[in-house]
LUMKOL-517457 format. One line per 5 residues: their letters; for each residue y negated, x negated, z negated of C-alpha. Coordinates in nm, 3 decimals. Each point is the difference from the previous one (the first is absolute). Layout:
<rs>
A	Y/X/Z; ...
</rs>
This chain:
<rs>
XXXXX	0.000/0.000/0.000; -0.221/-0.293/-0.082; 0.071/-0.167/0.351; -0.054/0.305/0.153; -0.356/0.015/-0.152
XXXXX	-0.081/-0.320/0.100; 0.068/0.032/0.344; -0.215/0.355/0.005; -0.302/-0.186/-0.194; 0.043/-0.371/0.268
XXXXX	0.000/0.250/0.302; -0.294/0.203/-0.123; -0.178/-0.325/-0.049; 0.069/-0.107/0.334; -0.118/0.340/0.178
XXXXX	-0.331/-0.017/-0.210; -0.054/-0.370/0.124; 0.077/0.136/0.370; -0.269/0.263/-0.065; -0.214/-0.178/-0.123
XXXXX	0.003/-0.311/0.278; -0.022/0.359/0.240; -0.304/0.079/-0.202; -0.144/-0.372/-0.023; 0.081/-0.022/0.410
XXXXX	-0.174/0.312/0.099; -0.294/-0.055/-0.191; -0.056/-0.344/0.160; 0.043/0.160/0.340; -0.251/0.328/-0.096
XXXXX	-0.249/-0.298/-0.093; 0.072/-0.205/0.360; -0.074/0.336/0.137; -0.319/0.104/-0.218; -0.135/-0.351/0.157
XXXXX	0.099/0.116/0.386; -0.137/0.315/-0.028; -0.306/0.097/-0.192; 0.045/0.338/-0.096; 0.181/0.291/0.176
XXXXX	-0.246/0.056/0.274; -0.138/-0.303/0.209; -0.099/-0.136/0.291; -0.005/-0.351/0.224; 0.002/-0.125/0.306
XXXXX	0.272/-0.269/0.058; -0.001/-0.298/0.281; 0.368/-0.101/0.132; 0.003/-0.329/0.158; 0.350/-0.053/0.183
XXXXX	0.034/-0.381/0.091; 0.371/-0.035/0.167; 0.146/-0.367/0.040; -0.212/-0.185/0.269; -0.189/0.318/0.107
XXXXX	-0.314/0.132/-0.039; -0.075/0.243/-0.323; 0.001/0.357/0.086; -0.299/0.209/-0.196; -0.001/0.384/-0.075
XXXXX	-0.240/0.158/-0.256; 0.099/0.337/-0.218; -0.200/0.230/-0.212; 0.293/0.112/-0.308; -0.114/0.284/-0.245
XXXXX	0.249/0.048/-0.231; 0.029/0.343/-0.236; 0.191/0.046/-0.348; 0.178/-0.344/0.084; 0.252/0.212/0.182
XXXXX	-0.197/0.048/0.294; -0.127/-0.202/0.296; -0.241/0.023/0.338; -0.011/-0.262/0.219; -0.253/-0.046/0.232
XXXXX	0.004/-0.223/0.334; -0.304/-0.137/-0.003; 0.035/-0.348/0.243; 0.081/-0.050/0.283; -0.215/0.301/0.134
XXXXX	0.340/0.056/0.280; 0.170/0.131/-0.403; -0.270/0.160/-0.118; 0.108/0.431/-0.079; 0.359/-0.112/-0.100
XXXXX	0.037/0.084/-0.361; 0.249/-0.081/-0.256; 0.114/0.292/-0.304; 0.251/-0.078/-0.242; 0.049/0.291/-0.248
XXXXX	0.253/-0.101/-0.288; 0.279/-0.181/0.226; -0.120/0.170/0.317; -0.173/-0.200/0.278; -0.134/0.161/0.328
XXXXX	-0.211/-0.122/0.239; -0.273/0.144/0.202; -0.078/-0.114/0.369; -0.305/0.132/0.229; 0.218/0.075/0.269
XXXXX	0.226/0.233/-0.198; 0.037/0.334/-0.168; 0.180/-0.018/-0.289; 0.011/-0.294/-0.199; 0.346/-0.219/0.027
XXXXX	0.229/-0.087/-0.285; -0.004/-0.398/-0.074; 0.200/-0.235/-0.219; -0.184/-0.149/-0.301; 0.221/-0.295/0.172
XXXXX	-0.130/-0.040/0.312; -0.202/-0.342/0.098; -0.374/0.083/0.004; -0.141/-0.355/0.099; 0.202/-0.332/-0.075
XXXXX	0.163/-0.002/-0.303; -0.201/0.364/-0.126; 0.210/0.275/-0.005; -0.134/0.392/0.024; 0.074/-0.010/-0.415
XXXXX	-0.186/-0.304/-0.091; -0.371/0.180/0.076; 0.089/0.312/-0.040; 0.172/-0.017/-0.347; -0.222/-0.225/-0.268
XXXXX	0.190/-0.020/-0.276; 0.398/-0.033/-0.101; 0.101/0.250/-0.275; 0.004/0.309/0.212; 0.300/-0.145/0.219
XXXXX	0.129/-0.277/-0.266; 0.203/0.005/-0.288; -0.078/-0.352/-0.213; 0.189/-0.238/-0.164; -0.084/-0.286/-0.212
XXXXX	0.164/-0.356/0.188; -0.123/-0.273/-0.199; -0.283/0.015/-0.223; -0.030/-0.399/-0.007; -0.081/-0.043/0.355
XXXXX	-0.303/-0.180/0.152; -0.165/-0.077/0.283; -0.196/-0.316/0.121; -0.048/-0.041/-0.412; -0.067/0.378/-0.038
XXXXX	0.223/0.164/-0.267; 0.125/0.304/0.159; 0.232/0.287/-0.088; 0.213/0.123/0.354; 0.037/0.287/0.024
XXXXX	0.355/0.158/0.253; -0.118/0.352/0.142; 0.293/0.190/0.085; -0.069/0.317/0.325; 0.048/0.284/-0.136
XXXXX	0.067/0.183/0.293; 0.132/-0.121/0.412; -0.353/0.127/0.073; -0.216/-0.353/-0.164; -0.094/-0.183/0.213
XXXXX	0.224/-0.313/-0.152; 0.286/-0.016/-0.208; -0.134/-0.227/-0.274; -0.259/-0.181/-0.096; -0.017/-0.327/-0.215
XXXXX	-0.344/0.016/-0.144; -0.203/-0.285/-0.202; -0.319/0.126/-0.219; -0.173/-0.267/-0.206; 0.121/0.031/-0.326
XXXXX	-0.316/-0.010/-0.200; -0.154/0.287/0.214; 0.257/0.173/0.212; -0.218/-0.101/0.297; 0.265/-0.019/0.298
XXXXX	0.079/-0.314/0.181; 0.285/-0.021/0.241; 0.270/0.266/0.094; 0.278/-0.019/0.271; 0.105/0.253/0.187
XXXXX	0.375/0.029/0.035; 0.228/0.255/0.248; 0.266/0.234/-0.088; 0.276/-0.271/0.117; -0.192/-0.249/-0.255
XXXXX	-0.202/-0.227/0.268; -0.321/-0.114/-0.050; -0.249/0.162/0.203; -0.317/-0.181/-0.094; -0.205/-0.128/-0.307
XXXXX	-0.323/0.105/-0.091; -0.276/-0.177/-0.245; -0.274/0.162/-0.132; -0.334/-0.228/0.015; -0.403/0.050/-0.006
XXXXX	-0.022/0.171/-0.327; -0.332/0.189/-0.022; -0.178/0.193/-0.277; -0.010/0.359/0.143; -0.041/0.350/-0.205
XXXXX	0.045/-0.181/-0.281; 0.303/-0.246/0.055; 0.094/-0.322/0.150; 0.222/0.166/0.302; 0.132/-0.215/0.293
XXXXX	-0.172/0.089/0.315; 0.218/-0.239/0.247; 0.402/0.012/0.023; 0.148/-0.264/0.172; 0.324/0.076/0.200
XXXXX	0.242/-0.266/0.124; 0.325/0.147/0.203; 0.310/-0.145/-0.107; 0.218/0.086/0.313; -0.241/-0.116/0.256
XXXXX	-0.119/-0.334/-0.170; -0.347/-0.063/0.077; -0.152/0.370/0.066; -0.270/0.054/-0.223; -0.267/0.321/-0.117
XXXXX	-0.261/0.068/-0.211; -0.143/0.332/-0.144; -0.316/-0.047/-0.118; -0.168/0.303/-0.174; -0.392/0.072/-0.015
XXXXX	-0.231/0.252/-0.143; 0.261/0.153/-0.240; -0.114/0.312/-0.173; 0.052/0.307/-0.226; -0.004/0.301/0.266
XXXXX	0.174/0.356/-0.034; 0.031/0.072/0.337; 0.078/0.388/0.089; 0.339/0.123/-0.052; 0.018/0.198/0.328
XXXXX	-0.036/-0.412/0.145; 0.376/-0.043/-0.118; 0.136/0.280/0.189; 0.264/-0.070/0.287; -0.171/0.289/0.145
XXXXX	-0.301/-0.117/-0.021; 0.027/-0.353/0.186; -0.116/0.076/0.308; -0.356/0.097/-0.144; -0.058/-0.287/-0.216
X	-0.209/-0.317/0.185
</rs>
């Protein structure tokens, strides 16, 4: 009866500690996010610079308004041949909007946009809608940084990767690397998080850096500018409602 008691009070112990490194975990991730996204309803335009091996970069411009997190409108904004396509992703949900069509045409969050940018990456800001976190190592650094990495896990087919290994700075959660991995376990491509600015009241990186690790060499930047609390209309967010929105 004794041994039987011990065994009941080791494996509560051991599901408390599991809950509590799920706690810990998602409260470093709700942080990264908090310094991603300012608030529930913003605003920025973003600058992708595609660079392939021994090529010229490739530029496109976007205008992203993004509503209760779970929401997103992206707007074509350069070259003027893209401008009217729009991006909406509701939830999991991505459509796209082209002048030249009707109805609006279901898209995978997967999809290339430019170089190494998939349709996800700018039009989903932060991970905890479509990631479940785990604590890796909580002794992990980074060109001297101490770091906790951070594994997020899809939680459904529909993200737009499988997982995510995710370094924050340890003394302020800001975020610092993450690769990108596919449902077979390759890595896709590596990301680092750089010119750190002091914007609605936090330091928030306003370049990511994205190297491709299947074609060695290909290169992009997203560089984001005039970032902004704005509640855009709800009707905006509308499948619907695409074709009207410039």
């Amino acid at each position: 009866m004794r041994h039987t008691s011990i065994c009941i009070f080791i494996s509560a112990m051991l599901v408390g500690n599991l809950s509590a490194q799920r706690r810990s975990a998602a409260e470093i991730l709700k942080s990264i996010d908090d310094i991603r996204a300012p608030g529930s309803n913003f605003a920025f335009d973003l600058t992708v610079v595609s660079t392939p091996k021994g090529k010229n970069p490739t530029t496109q411009k976007f205008s992203v308004a993004v509503k209760d997190l779970t929401k997103s409108l992206v707007r074509f904004t350069d070259p003027p041949e893209n401008r009217g396509r729009v991006l909406l992703m509701v939830g999991q949900n991505l459509w796209i909007q082209i002048p030249s069509t009707n109805q609006p045409v279901r898209i995978s969050p997967q999809q290339r946009l430019l170089g190494q940018v998939s349709n996800g990456d700018v039009a989903r800001v932060v991970y905890s809608f479509d990631y479940e976190p785990t604590i890796k190592d909580l002794a992990s650094s980074i060109e001297g940084t101490a770091c906790n990495e951070l594994e997020l896990t899809a939680k459904t087919q529909d993200a737009t990767y499988a997982k995510i290994l995710l370094w924050a700075d340890a003394a302020n959660n800001r975020p610092l690397k993450a690769e990108f991995y596919s449902s077979d376990g390759r890595l896709l491509k590596t990301a680092v998080y750089k010119n750190y600015e002091h914007v609605i009241g936090k330091a928030r990186p306003m370049r990511i850096e994205i190297s491709d690790a299947i074609h060695v060499g290909d290169f992009t930047t997203l560089d984001e500018t005039n970032l902004r609390i704005a509640n855009q209309p709800a009707s905006d967010f509308e499948k619907d409602n695409l074709k009207y929105v410039h």
